[in-house]
C-alpha positions as CSV (number, residue, x, y, z in Angstrom):
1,X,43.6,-165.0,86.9
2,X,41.3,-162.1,87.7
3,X,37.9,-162.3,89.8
4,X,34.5,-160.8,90.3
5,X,36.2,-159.5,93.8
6,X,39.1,-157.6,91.3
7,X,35.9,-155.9,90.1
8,X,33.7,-155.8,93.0
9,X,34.3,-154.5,96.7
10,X,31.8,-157.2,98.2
11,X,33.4,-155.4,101.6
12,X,30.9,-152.2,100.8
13,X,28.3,-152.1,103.4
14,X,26.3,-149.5,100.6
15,X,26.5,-152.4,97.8
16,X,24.6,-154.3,100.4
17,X,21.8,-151.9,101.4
18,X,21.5,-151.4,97.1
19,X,21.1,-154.7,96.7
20,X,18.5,-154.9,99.6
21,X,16.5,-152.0,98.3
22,X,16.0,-153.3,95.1
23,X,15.2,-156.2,96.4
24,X,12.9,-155.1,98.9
25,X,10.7,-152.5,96.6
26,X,8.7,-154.9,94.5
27,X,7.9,-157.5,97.6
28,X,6.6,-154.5,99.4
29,X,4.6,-153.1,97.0
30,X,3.0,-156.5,96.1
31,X,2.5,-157.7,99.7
32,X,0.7,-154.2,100.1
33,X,-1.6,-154.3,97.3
34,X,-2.5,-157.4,97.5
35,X,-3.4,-157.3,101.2
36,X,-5.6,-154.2,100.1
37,X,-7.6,-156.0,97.7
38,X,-8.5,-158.6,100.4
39,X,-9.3,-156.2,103.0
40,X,-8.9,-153.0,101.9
41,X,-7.4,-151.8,104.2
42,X,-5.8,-148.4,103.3
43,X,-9.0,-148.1,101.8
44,X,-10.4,-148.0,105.0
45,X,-7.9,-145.9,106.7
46,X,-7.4,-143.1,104.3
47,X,-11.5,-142.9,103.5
48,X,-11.9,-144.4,99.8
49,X,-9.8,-146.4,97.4
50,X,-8.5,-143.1,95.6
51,X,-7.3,-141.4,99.0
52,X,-5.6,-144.9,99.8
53,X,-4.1,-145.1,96.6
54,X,-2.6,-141.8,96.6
55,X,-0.8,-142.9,99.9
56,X,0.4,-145.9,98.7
57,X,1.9,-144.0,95.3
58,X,3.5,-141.8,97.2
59,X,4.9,-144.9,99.6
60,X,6.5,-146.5,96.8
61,X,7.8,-143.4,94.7
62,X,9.4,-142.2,97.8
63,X,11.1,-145.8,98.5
64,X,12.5,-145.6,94.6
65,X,13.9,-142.4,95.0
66,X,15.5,-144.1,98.3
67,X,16.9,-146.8,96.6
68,X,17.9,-144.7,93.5
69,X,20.1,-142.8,96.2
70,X,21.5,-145.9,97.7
71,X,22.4,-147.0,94.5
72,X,24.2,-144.2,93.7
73,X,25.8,-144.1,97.0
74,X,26.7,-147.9,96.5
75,X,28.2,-147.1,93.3
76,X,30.6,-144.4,94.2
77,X,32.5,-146.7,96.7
78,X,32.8,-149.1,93.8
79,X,36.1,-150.2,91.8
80,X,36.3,-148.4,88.3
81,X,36.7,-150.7,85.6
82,X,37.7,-149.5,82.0
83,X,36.1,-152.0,79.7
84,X,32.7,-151.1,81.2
85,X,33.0,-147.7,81.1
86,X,30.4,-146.5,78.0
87,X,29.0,-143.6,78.3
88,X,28.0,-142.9,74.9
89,X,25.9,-146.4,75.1
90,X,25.2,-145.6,79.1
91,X,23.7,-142.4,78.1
92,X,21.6,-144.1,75.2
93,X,19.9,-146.6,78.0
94,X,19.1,-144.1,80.4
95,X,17.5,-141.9,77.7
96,X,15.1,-144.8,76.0
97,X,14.2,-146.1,79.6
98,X,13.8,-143.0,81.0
99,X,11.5,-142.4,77.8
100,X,9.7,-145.8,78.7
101,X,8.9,-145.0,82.5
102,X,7.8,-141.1,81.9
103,X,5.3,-141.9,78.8
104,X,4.1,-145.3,80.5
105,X,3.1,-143.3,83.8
106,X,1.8,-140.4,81.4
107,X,-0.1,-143.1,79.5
108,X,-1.9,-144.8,83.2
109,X,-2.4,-141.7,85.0
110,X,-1.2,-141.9,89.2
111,X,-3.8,-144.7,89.6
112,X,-2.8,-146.4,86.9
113,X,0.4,-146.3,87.7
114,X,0.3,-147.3,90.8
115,X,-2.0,-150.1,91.8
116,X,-5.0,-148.3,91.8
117,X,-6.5,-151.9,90.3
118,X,-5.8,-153.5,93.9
119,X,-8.1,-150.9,94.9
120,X,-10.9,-151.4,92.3
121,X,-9.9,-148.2,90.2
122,X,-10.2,-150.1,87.5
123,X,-9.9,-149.0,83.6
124,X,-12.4,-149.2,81.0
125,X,-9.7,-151.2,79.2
126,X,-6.0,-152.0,78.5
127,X,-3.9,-149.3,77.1
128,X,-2.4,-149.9,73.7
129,X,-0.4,-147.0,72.6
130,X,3.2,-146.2,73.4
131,X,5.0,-147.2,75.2
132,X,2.6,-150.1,75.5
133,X,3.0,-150.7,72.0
134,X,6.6,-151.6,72.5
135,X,6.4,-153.5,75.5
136,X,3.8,-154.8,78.0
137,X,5.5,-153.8,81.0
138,X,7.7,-150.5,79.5
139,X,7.8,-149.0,83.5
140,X,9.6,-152.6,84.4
141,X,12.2,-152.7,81.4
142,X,12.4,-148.8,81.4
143,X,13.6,-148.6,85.5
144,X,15.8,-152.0,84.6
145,X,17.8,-149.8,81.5
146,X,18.3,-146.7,83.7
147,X,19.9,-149.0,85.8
148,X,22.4,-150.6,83.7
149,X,22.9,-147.3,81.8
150,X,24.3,-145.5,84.9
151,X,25.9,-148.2,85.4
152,X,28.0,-148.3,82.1
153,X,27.9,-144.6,82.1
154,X,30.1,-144.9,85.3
155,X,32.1,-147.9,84.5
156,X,31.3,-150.1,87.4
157,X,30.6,-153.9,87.0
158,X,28.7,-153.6,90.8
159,X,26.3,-151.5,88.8
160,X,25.7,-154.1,86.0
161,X,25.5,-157.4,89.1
162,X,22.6,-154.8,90.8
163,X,21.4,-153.9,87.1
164,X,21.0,-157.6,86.6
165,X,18.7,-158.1,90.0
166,X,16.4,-155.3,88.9
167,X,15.9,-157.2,86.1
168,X,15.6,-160.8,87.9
169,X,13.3,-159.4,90.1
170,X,10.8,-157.3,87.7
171,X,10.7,-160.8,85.9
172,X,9.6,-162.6,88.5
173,X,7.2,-160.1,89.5
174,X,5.9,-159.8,86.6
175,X,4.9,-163.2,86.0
176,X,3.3,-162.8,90.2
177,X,1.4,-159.6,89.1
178,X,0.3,-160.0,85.4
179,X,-2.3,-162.8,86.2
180,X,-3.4,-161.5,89.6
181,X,-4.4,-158.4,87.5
182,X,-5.7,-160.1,84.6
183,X,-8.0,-162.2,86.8
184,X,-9.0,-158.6,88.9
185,X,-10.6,-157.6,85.4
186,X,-11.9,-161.2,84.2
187,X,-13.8,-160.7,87.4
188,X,-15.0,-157.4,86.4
189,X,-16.2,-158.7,83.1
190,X,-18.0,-161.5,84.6
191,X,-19.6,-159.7,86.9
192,X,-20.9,-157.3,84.0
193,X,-22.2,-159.9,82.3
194,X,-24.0,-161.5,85.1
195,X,-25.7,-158.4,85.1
196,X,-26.7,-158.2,81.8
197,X,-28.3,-161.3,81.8
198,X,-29.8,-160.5,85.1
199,X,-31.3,-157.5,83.1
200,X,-32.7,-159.0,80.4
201,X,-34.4,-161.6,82.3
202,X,-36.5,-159.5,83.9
Protein backbone atom coordinates (compact mmCIF):
# COMPACT_ATOMS: atom_id res chain seq x y z
CA UNK A 1 0.00 0.00 0.00
CA UNK A 2 1.65 3.18 -1.19
CA UNK A 3 2.64 6.27 1.23
CA UNK A 4 3.06 9.97 1.34
CA UNK A 5 7.12 8.89 1.63
CA UNK A 6 6.49 6.95 -2.06
CA UNK A 7 5.65 10.53 -3.02
CA UNK A 8 7.70 12.58 -0.95
CA UNK A 9 11.64 12.52 -0.11
CA UNK A 10 11.02 13.91 3.55
CA UNK A 11 15.08 13.07 3.48
CA UNK A 12 15.51 16.60 1.32
CA UNK A 13 17.22 19.04 3.39
CA UNK A 14 15.74 21.86 0.53
CA UNK A 15 11.99 20.53 1.28
CA UNK A 16 12.83 21.66 4.74
CA UNK A 17 14.29 25.11 4.26
CA UNK A 18 10.91 25.59 1.67
CA UNK A 19 8.87 24.71 4.16
CA UNK A 20 10.66 27.08 6.68
CA UNK A 21 10.61 29.99 4.34
CA UNK A 22 7.13 29.91 3.81
CA UNK A 23 6.66 29.66 7.06
CA UNK A 24 8.83 32.23 8.20
CA UNK A 25 7.80 35.23 5.63
CA UNK A 26 4.38 36.12 7.05
CA UNK A 27 5.58 35.93 11.01
CA UNK A 28 8.34 38.21 10.00
CA UNK A 29 6.51 40.63 8.25
CA UNK A 30 3.80 40.86 10.96
CA UNK A 31 6.18 40.83 13.98
CA UNK A 32 7.89 43.81 12.01
CA UNK A 33 4.95 45.91 11.23
CA UNK A 34 3.44 45.61 14.14
CA UNK A 35 6.44 46.55 16.23
CA UNK A 36 6.56 49.66 13.92
CA UNK A 37 3.28 50.89 14.66
CA UNK A 38 4.08 50.74 18.40
CA UNK A 39 7.34 52.36 18.23
CA UNK A 40 8.05 53.27 14.94
CA UNK A 41 10.90 52.24 14.77
CA UNK A 42 12.10 52.06 11.18
CA UNK A 43 10.35 55.18 11.05
CA UNK A 44 12.77 56.48 13.18
CA UNK A 45 15.84 54.95 11.66
CA UNK A 46 15.32 55.52 7.99
CA UNK A 47 13.86 59.41 8.70
CA UNK A 48 9.95 59.22 8.03
CA UNK A 49 7.35 56.47 7.65
CA UNK A 50 7.69 56.53 3.78
CA UNK A 51 11.63 56.00 3.77
CA UNK A 52 10.90 53.19 6.48
CA UNK A 53 8.38 51.65 4.43
CA UNK A 54 10.38 51.48 1.36
CA UNK A 55 13.02 49.47 3.44
CA UNK A 56 10.76 47.18 4.76
CA UNK A 57 9.05 46.50 1.02
CA UNK A 58 12.07 45.88 -0.18
CA UNK A 59 12.85 43.40 3.04
CA UNK A 60 10.03 41.31 2.26
CA UNK A 61 10.11 41.28 -1.64
CA UNK A 62 13.58 40.23 -1.39
CA UNK A 63 12.72 37.26 1.24
CA UNK A 64 9.89 36.09 -1.42
CA UNK A 65 12.00 36.01 -4.16
CA UNK A 66 14.34 33.84 -1.57
CA UNK A 67 11.78 31.52 -0.79
CA UNK A 68 10.46 31.39 -4.38
CA UNK A 69 14.07 30.08 -5.15
CA UNK A 70 14.07 27.59 -2.36
CA UNK A 71 11.01 26.36 -3.45
CA UNK A 72 12.11 25.73 -6.63
CA UNK A 73 15.30 24.30 -5.50
CA UNK A 74 13.18 22.06 -3.05
CA UNK A 75 11.13 20.92 -5.88
CA UNK A 76 13.78 19.73 -8.24
CA UNK A 77 15.03 17.11 -5.68
CA UNK A 78 11.51 15.91 -5.51
CA UNK A 79 9.94 12.47 -6.64
CA UNK A 80 7.94 12.95 -10.03
CA UNK A 81 4.57 11.66 -9.82
CA UNK A 82 2.34 11.16 -13.00
CA UNK A 83 -1.17 11.70 -11.76
CA UNK A 84 -0.13 15.27 -10.53
CA UNK A 85 1.56 16.26 -13.39
CA UNK A 86 -1.06 19.05 -15.21
CA UNK A 87 0.41 21.47 -16.85
CA UNK A 88 -2.38 22.66 -18.90
CA UNK A 89 -4.34 23.22 -15.37
CA UNK A 90 -0.73 24.18 -13.63
CA UNK A 91 -0.24 26.81 -16.27
CA UNK A 92 -3.96 28.07 -15.79
CA UNK A 93 -3.19 28.75 -11.82
CA UNK A 94 -0.15 30.41 -12.26
CA UNK A 95 -1.66 32.77 -14.91
CA UNK A 96 -4.94 33.85 -12.81
CA UNK A 97 -2.75 34.23 -9.55
CA UNK A 98 -0.13 35.80 -11.15
CA UNK A 99 -2.98 38.11 -12.65
CA UNK A 100 -4.31 38.49 -8.88
CA UNK A 101 -0.80 39.61 -7.24
CA UNK A 102 0.36 42.05 -10.34
CA UNK A 103 -3.11 44.06 -10.52
CA UNK A 104 -3.62 43.92 -6.59
CA UNK A 105 -0.06 45.63 -5.99
CA UNK A 106 -0.90 47.86 -9.26
CA UNK A 107 -4.24 48.67 -7.46
CA UNK A 108 -2.33 49.67 -3.70
CA UNK A 109 0.65 51.31 -4.95
CA UNK A 110 4.34 50.14 -2.93
CA UNK A 111 2.77 51.49 0.33
CA UNK A 112 -0.16 49.93 -0.08
CA UNK A 113 1.16 47.02 -0.75
CA UNK A 114 3.28 46.75 1.68
CA UNK A 115 2.31 47.81 5.18
CA UNK A 116 2.65 51.30 4.67
CA UNK A 117 -0.75 51.32 7.13
CA UNK A 118 1.60 50.12 10.13
CA UNK A 119 3.26 53.19 9.35
CA UNK A 120 0.30 55.61 9.27
CA UNK A 121 0.37 55.92 5.26
CA UNK A 122 -2.96 55.45 5.41
CA UNK A 123 -5.71 55.53 2.37
CA UNK A 124 -8.42 57.81 1.92
CA UNK A 125 -10.44 54.53 1.64
CA UNK A 126 -10.70 50.84 0.81
CA UNK A 127 -10.09 49.83 -2.79
CA UNK A 128 -13.00 48.24 -4.49
CA UNK A 129 -12.03 47.45 -8.04
CA UNK A 130 -10.30 44.39 -9.33
CA UNK A 131 -8.88 42.36 -8.12
CA UNK A 132 -10.54 43.52 -5.02
CA UNK A 133 -13.72 42.89 -6.49
CA UNK A 134 -13.01 39.29 -6.67
CA UNK A 135 -11.48 38.77 -3.47
CA UNK A 136 -10.47 40.63 -0.33
CA UNK A 137 -7.11 39.49 -0.08
CA UNK A 138 -6.34 38.63 -4.09
CA UNK A 139 -2.17 39.09 -3.21
CA UNK A 140 -2.80 36.15 -0.48
CA UNK A 141 -4.92 33.70 -2.79
CA UNK A 142 -2.91 34.92 -5.93
CA UNK A 143 0.92 33.92 -4.25
CA UNK A 144 -1.08 30.57 -2.73
CA UNK A 145 -2.28 29.53 -6.75
CA UNK A 146 1.17 30.27 -8.16
CA UNK A 147 2.18 27.92 -5.76
CA UNK A 148 0.10 25.03 -6.44
CA UNK A 149 0.29 25.75 -10.17
CA UNK A 150 4.07 25.15 -10.37
CA UNK A 151 3.45 22.63 -8.44
CA UNK A 152 1.07 20.62 -10.84
CA UNK A 153 2.86 22.12 -13.69
CA UNK A 154 5.84 19.96 -12.39
CA UNK A 155 4.12 16.96 -11.13
CA UNK A 156 5.27 16.90 -7.64
CA UNK A 157 2.93 16.18 -4.63
CA UNK A 158 5.92 18.04 -2.30
CA UNK A 159 4.76 21.06 -4.17
CA UNK A 160 1.00 20.62 -3.49
CA UNK A 161 2.00 19.58 0.83
CA UNK A 162 4.12 23.27 0.59
CA UNK A 163 1.23 24.67 -1.72
CA UNK A 164 -1.20 23.68 1.11
CA UNK A 165 1.03 25.69 4.07
CA UNK A 166 1.00 28.80 1.92
CA UNK A 167 -2.38 28.59 2.11
CA UNK A 168 -2.74 27.52 6.03
CA UNK A 169 -0.61 30.23 6.82
CA UNK A 170 -2.11 33.26 4.67
CA UNK A 171 -5.42 32.08 6.40
CA UNK A 172 -4.34 32.45 9.57
CA UNK A 173 -2.65 35.57 8.88
CA UNK A 174 -5.28 36.90 7.48
CA UNK A 175 -7.66 36.55 10.24
CA UNK A 176 -4.24 38.18 12.60
CA UNK A 177 -3.96 41.19 10.12
CA UNK A 178 -7.51 42.04 8.84
CA UNK A 179 -8.73 43.34 12.27
CA UNK A 180 -5.51 44.86 13.37
CA UNK A 181 -5.93 46.92 10.13
CA UNK A 182 -9.46 47.50 10.37
CA UNK A 183 -9.10 48.95 13.84
CA UNK A 184 -5.72 51.21 12.50
CA UNK A 185 -8.54 53.02 10.27
CA UNK A 186 -11.56 52.85 12.88
CA UNK A 187 -9.01 54.82 14.79
CA UNK A 188 -8.47 57.23 12.08
CA UNK A 189 -12.19 57.81 11.74
CA UNK A 190 -12.63 58.45 15.24
CA UNK A 191 -10.11 60.58 15.59
CA UNK A 192 -11.65 62.71 12.61
CA UNK A 193 -14.59 62.90 14.11
CA UNK A 194 -13.45 64.06 17.41
CA UNK A 195 -12.23 66.73 15.51
CA UNK A 196 -15.14 67.69 13.92
CA UNK A 197 -16.94 68.03 16.84
CA UNK A 198 -14.12 69.77 18.46
CA UNK A 199 -14.60 72.25 15.52
CA UNK A 200 -17.90 72.98 15.72
CA UNK A 201 -17.90 73.60 19.25
CA UNK A 202 -15.96 76.37 19.07
Amino acid sequence: MASLSDFVDFSQNTLTWAALSIAFNPIFWNIVARAEYRSQVLTRIFGGPYYGCYFLAVVIFSLGILRDHIYHLALENQPYYAPVHQPLLGGALFAIGSVLVLSSMYALGVTGTYLGDYFGILMDGPVTGFPFSVTGSPMYWGSTLNFLGVALYRGKVAGVLLAAEVFVLYWVALRWEDPFTAEIYAKRERERAKSKQGGKSQ
